[in-house]
N, C-alpha and C positions, 0 to 999 in steps of 0.2 A: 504494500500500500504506500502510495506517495502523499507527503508533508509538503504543507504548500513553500517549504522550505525549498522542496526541489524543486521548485517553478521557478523562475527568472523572467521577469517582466521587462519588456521593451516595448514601450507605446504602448500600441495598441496588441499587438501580438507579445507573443510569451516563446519561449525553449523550454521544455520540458528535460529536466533530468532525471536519469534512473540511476539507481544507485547502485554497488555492489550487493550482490546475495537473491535482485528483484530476478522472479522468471520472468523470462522474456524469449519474443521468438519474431527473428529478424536480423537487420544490419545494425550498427551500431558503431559510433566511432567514440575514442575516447574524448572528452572534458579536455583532459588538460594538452594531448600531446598528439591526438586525432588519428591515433591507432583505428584499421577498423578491423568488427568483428562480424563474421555470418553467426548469429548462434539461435540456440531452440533451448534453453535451460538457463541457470541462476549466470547471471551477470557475474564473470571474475574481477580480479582486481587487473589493471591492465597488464600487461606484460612487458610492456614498454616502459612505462613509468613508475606503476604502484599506482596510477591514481583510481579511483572510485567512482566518481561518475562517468557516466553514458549518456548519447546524444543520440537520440533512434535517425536514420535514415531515410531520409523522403523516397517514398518507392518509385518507380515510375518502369513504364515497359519497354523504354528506350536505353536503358541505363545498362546493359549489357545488349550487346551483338556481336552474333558470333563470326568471327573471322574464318572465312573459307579462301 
């Protein structure tokens, strides 16, 4: 469950952060150092940094193509 602590407010729009330990299922880059991750389970601490938050991925169906 997320604390409106992990929201971050800009204007009119907001960033959502997830935190270590949250499940989650998706892309993900790090907070602090913009590591990404693919994952389906509990958010690690990053591997890059140590740090703890996560920043979910805006999907889109463009965002991968496959090179032939």
């Amino acid at each position: 469950m997320l604390d409106t602590e992990d929201l971050v407010e800009t204007g009119d729009d907001y960033i959502e952060f997830f935190r270590t330990g949250t499940h989650a299922t998706g892309e993900y880059h790090c907070a602090a150092c913009a590591y990404g991750i693919t994952i389906r389970a509990e958010l690690p601490l990053c591997p890059m940094c140590g740090g703890d938050s996560w920043e979910a991925t805006a999907w889109s169906p463009f965002r991968r193509v496959a090179l032939h």
